[in-house]
C-alpha beads as a LAMMPS data file, in Angstrom:
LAMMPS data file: protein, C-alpha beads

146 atoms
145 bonds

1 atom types
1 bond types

-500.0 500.0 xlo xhi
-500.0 500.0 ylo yhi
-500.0 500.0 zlo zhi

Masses

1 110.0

Atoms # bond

1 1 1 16.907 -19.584 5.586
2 1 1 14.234 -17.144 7.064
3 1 1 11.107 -16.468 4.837
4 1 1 11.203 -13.053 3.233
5 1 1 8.504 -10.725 4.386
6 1 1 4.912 -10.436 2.078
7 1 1 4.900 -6.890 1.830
8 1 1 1.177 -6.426 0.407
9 1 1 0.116 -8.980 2.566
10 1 1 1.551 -7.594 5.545
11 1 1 0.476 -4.107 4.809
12 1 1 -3.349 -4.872 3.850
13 1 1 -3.738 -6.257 7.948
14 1 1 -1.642 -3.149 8.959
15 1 1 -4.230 -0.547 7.221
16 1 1 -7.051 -2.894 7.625
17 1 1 -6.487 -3.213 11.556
18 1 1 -6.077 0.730 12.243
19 1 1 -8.747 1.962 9.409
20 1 1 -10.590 4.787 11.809
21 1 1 -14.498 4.396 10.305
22 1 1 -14.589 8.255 12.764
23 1 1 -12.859 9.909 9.748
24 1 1 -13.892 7.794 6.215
25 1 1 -15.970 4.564 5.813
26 1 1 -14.030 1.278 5.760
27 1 1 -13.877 0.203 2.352
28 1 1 -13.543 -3.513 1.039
29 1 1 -9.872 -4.406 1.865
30 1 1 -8.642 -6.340 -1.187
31 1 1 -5.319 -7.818 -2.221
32 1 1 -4.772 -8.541 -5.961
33 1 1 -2.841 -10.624 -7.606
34 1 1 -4.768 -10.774 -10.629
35 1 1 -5.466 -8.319 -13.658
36 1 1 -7.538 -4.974 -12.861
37 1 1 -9.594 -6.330 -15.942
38 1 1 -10.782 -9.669 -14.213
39 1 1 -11.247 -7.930 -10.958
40 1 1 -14.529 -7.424 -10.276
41 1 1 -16.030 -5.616 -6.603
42 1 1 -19.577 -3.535 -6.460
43 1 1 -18.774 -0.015 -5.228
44 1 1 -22.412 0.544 -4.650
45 1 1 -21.701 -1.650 -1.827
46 1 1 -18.702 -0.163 -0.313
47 1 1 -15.602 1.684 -1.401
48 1 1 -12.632 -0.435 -2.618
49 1 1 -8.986 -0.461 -1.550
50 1 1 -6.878 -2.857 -4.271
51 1 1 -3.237 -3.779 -2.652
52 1 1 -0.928 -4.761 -5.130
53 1 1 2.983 -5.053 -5.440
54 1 1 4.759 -2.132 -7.300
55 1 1 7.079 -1.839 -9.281
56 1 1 9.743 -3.106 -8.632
57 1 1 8.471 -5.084 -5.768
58 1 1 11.534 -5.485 -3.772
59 1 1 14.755 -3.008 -4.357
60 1 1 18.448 -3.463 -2.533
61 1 1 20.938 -0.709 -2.615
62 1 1 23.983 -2.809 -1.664
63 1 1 26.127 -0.413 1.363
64 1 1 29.864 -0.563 1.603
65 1 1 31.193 -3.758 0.848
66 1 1 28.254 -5.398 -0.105
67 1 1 28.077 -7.683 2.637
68 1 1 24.523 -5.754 3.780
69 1 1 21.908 -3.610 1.857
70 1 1 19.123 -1.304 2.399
71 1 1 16.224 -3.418 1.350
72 1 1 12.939 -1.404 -0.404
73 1 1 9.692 -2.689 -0.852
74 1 1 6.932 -1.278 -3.320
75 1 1 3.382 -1.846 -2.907
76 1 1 0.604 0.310 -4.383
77 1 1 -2.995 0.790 -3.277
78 1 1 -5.591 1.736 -5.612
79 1 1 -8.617 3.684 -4.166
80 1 1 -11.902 3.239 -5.691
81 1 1 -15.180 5.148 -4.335
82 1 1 -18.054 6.368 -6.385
83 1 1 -19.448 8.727 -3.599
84 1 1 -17.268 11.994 -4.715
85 1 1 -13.796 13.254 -5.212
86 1 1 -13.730 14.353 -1.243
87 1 1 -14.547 10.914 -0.370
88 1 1 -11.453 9.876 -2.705
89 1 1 -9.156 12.322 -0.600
90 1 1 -10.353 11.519 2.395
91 1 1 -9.622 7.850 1.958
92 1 1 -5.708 9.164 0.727
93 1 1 -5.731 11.039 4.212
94 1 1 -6.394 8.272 6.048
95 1 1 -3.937 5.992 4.491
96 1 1 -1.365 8.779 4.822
97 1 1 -2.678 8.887 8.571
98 1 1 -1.955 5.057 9.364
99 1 1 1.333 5.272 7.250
100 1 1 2.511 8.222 9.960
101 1 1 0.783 6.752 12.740
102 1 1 2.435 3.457 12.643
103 1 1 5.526 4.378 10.685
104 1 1 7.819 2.435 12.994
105 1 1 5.126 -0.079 14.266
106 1 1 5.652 -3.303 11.676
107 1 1 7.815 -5.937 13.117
108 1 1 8.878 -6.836 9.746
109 1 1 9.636 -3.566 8.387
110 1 1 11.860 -0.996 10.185
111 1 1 9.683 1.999 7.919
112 1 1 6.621 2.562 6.587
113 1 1 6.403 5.154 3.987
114 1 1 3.586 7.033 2.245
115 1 1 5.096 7.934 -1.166
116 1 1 2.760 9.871 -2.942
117 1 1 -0.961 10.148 -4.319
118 1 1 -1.303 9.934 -8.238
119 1 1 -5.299 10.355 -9.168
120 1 1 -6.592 8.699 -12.132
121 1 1 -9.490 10.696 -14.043
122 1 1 -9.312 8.659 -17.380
123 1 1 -12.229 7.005 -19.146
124 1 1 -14.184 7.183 -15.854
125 1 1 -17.475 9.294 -15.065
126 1 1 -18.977 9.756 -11.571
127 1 1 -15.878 6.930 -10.210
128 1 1 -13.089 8.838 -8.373
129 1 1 -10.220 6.540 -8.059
130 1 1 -6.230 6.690 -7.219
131 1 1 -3.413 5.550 -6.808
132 1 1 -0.949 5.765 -3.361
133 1 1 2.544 4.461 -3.512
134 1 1 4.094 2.739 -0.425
135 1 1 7.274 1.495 0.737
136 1 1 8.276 -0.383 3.414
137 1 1 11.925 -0.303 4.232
138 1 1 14.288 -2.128 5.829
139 1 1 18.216 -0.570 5.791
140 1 1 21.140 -2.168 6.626
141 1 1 19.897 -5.613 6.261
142 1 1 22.548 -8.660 6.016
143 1 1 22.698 -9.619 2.235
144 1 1 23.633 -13.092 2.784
145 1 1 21.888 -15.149 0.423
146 1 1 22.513 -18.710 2.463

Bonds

1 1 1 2
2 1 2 3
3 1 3 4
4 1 4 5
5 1 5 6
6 1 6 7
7 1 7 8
8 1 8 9
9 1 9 10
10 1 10 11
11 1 11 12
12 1 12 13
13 1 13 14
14 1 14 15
15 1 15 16
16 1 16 17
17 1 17 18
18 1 18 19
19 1 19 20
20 1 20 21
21 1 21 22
22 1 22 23
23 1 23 24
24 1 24 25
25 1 25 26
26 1 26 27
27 1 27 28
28 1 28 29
29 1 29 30
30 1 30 31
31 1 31 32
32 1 32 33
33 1 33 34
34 1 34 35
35 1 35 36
36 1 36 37
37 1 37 38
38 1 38 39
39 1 39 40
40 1 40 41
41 1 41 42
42 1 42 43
43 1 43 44
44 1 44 45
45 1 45 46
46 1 46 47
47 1 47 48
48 1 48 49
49 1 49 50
50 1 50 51
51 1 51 52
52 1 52 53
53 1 53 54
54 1 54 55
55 1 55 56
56 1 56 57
57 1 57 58
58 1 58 59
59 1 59 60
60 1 60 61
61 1 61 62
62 1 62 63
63 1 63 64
64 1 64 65
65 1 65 66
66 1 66 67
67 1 67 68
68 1 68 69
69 1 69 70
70 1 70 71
71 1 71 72
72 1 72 73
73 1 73 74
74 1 74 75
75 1 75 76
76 1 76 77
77 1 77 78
78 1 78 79
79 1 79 80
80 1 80 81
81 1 81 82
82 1 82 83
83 1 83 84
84 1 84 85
85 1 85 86
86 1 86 87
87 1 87 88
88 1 88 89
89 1 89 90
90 1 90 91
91 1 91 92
92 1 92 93
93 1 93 94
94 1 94 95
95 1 95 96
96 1 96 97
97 1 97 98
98 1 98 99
99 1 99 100
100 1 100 101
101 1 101 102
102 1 102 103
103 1 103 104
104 1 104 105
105 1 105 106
106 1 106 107
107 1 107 108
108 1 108 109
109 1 109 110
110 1 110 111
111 1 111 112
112 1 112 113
113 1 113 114
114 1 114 115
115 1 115 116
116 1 116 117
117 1 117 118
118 1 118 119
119 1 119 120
120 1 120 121
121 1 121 122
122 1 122 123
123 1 123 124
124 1 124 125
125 1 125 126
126 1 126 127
127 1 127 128
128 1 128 129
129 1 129 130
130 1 130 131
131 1 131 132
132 1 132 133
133 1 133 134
134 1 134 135
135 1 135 136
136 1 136 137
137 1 137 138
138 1 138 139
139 1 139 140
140 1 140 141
141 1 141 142
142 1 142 143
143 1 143 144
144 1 144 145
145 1 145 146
């Protein structure tokens, strides 16, 4: 059986490899699989972009006769920065630039989609952070499980 794909692996060396420093500083690149509470990064430093899988992480739509399925996979990047809220959208626009930019260019995903851009302005002074949901896609994928 062939390995599944590691979507928030996968994507962090997609964005990491075709981050433009012309239009926003390169932040940290991190992938978590940890709490956010135990997570620890100095954004005096550098900016922080946290990969993590959504929710769900992987979703099938079965097609037909269920014999293939249109495979989704959820990851979600938090943005951290304490420079301003422009630097904040600026590092949204640049993920939404890679995302179009290289929409078809994954070998393991047929799609790469930018979802959306939720900011988070709780319990946080001069720390602009948010959240962008992802999905990488794959449709009519064989759903043999052997």
């Amino acid at each position: 059986m062939a390995d599944l794909p590691v979507p928030v692996s996968l994507l962090k060396t997609e964005v990491s490899a075709q981050w433009n420093t012309d239009n926003v500083a390169a932040p940290t690149f991190i992938e978590v699989n940890v709490s956010a509470q135990s997570l620890r990064y100095d954004l005096n430093v550098k900016d922080a972009l946290l990969f993590r899988a959504g929710s769900p992480t992987i979703a099938e739509e079965p097609i037909g006769n269920w014999q293939y399925v249109n495979r989704i996979y959820n990851v979600e990047l938090e943005l951290n920065t304490q420079v301003s809220r422009q630097r904040l959208y600026n590092m949204v626009q640049e993920v939404r630039r890679i995302c179009y930019s290289r929409r078809h260019s994954m070998s393991d995903f047929q799609r790469l989609q930018f979802e959306g851009f939720n900011e988070i302005t709780q319990n946080q002074a001069n720390i602009w952070s948010g959240t962008v949901s992802i999905q990488l896609v794959n449709n009519a994928e064989q759903a043999s499980t052997s």
